[in-house]
C-alpha positions as CSV (number, residue, x, y, z in Angstrom):
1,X,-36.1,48.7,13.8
2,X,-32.5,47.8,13.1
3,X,-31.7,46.4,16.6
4,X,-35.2,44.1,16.6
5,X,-33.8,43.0,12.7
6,X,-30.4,42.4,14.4
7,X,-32.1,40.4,17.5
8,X,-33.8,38.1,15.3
9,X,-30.7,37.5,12.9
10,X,-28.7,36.5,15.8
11,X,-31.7,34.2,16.9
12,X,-31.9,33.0,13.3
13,X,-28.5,32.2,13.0
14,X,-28.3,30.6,16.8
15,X,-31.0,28.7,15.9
16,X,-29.4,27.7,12.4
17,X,-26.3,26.8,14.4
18,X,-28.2,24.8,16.7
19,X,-29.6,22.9,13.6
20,X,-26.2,22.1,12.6
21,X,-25.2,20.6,15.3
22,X,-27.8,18.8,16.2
23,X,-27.8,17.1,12.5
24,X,-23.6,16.7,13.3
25,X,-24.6,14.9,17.0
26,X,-27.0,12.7,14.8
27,X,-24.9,12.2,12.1
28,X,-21.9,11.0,14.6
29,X,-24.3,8.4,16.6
30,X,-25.7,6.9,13.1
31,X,-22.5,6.8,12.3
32,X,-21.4,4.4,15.9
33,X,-23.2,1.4,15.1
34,X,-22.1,-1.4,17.5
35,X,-22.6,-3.8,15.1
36,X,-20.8,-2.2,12.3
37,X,-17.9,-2.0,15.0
38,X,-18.0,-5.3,15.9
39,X,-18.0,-7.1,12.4
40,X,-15.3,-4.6,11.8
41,X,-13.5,-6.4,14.2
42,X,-14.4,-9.4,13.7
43,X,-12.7,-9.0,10.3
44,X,-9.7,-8.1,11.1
45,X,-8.7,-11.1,13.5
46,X,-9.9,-13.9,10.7
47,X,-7.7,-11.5,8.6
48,X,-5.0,-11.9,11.1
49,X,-5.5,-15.4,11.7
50,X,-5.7,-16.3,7.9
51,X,-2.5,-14.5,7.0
52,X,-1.1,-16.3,10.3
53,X,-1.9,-20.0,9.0
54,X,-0.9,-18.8,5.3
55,X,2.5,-17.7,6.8
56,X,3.6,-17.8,10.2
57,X,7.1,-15.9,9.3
58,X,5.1,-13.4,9.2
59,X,5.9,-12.9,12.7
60,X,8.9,-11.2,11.7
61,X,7.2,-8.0,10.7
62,X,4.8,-7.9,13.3
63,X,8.4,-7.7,15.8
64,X,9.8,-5.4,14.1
65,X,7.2,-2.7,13.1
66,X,5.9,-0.1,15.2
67,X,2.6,0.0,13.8
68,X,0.6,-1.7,11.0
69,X,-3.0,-1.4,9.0
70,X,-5.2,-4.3,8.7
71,X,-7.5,-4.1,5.7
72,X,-9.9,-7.6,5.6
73,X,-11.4,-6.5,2.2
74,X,-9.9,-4.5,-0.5
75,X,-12.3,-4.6,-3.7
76,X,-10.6,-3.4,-6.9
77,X,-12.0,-3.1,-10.1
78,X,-11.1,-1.3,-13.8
79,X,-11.5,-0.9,-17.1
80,X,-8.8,1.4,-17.9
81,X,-9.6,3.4,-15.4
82,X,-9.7,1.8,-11.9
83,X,-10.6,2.1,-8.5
84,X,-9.5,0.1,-5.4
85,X,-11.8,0.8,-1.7
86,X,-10.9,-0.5,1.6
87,X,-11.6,0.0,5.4
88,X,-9.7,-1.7,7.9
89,X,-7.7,-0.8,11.4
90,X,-4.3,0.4,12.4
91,X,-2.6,-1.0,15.5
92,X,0.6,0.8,17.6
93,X,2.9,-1.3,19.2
94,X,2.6,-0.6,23.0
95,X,6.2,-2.2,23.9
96,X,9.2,-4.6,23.0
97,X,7.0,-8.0,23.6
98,X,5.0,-7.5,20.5
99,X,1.3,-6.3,22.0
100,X,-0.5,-4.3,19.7
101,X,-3.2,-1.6,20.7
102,X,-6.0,-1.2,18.1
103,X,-5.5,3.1,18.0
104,X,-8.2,3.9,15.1
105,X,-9.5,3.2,11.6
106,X,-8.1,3.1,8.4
107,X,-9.2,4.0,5.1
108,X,-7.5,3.0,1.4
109,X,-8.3,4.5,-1.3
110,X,-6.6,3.6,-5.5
111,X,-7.5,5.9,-8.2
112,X,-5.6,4.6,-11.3
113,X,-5.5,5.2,-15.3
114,X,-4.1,2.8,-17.5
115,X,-3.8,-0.9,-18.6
116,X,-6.0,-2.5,-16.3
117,X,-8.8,-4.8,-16.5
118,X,-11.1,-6.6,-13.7
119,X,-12.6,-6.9,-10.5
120,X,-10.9,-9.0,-7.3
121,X,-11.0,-8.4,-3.8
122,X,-8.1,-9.0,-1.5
123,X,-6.7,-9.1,2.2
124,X,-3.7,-6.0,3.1
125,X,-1.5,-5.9,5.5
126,X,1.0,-3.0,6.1
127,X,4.0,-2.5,8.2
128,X,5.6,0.7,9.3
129,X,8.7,-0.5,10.5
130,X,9.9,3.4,12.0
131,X,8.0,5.3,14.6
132,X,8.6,8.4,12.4
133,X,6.8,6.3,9.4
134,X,4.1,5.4,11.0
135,X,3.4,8.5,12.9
136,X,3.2,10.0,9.2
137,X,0.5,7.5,8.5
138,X,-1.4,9.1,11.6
139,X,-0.9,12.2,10.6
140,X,-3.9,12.1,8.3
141,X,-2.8,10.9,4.7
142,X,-0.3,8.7,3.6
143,X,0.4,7.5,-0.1
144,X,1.9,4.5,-1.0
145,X,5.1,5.0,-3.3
146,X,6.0,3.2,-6.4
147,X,9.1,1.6,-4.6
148,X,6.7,-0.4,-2.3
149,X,5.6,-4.0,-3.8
150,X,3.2,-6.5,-2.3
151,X,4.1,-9.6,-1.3
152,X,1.7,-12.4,-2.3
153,X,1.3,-14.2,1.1
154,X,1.9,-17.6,0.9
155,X,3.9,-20.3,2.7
156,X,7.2,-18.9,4.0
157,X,7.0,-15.8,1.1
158,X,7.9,-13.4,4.6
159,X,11.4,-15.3,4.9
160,X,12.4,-14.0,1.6
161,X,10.8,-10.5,2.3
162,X,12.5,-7.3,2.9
163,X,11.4,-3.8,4.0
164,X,10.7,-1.4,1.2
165,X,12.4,1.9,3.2
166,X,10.4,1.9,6.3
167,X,7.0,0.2,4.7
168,X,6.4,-3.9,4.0
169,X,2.8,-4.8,2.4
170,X,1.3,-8.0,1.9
171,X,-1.3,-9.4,0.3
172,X,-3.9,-12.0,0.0
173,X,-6.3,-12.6,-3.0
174,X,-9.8,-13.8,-2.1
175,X,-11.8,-13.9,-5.0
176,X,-10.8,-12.5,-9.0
177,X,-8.2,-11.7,-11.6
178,X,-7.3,-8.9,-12.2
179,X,-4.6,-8.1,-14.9
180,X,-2.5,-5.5,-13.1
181,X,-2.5,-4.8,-9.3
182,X,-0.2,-3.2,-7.7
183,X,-0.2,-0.8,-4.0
184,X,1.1,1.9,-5.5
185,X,-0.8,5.1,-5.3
186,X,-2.9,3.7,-2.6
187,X,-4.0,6.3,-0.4
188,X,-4.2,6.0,3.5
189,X,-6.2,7.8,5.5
190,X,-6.4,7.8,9.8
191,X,-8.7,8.3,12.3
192,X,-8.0,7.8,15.5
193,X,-10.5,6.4,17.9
């Protein structure tokens, strides 16, 4: 009796395995949806090509980083305490001529308490100007410190830009006011593709 009880709780756990990952398998295909990828993508070069035509010294930082994040839409509200969401992708530079490799996807997350009130949505770009800065990016999570400041992108604002350590962010507002906003405490997560 105990080895037929054992028989069927190894079945009934196989099969509970096999459950799992079936749901897993199912869960990662819903979660590849071509189109999602594509509109993802799409985003990110307007968001390129409207931060180009804001500010082409922008240039600049794309040299001299090693990596950076694109995120097309930041949305940010608060009311005391606030909340900022984005999703957007990270890039490597593959040599000295300035071609960047799309290596996976980025996620921003803002949790903050204090004197803050309204909704916007913006545009972020960050630069890693190291290869040991960005590879810490990589490595999974990545906070933004209160030494780094966004720059506003508009005409030639990158000229008068410096690094902040190893990290340079800049922003551009699409729609909003909000009161207070700052990229500090913005958490970065990676996944790679």
């Amino acid at each position: 009796m105990l080895t037929r009880h054992f028989r069927i709780a190894r079945l009934t756990g196989s099969l509970a395995a096999l459950v799992v990952f079936i749901v897993a398998q199912g869960s990662a295909i819903a979660a590849w949806d071509p189109a999602k990828i594509e509109a993802r993508e799409a985003a990110v070069a307007k968001t390129l090509v409207e931060f180009y035509e804001t500010d082409a010294s922008l240039d600049r930082f794309f040299n001299e980083s090693a990596g950076f994040v694109v995120f097309p839409k930041v949305g940010e509200a608060a009311f005391v305490v606030g909340g900022a969401h984005g999703k957007g992708e990270a890039f490597e530079q593959t040599d000295m001529m300035g071609v960047a490799v799309s290596i996976g996807i980025a996620k921003m997350t803002k949790v903050s308490v204090g004197l803050s009130l309204g909704a916007e949505t913006f545009q972020e770009i960050i630069f890693f100007k190291t290869k040991d800065a960005f590879d810490e990016f990589k490595e999974g999570k990545f906070t933004m410190g209160a030494d780094v400041k966004a720059v506003i992108v508009k005409a030639d604002a990158a000229t008068q830009s410096v690094w902040n350590g190893d990290i340079a962010a800049f922003v551009r507002g699409q729609k909003g006011v909000m009161v207070d906003a700052s990229v500090n405490g913005q958490h970065l997560k990676f996944e790679a593709h």
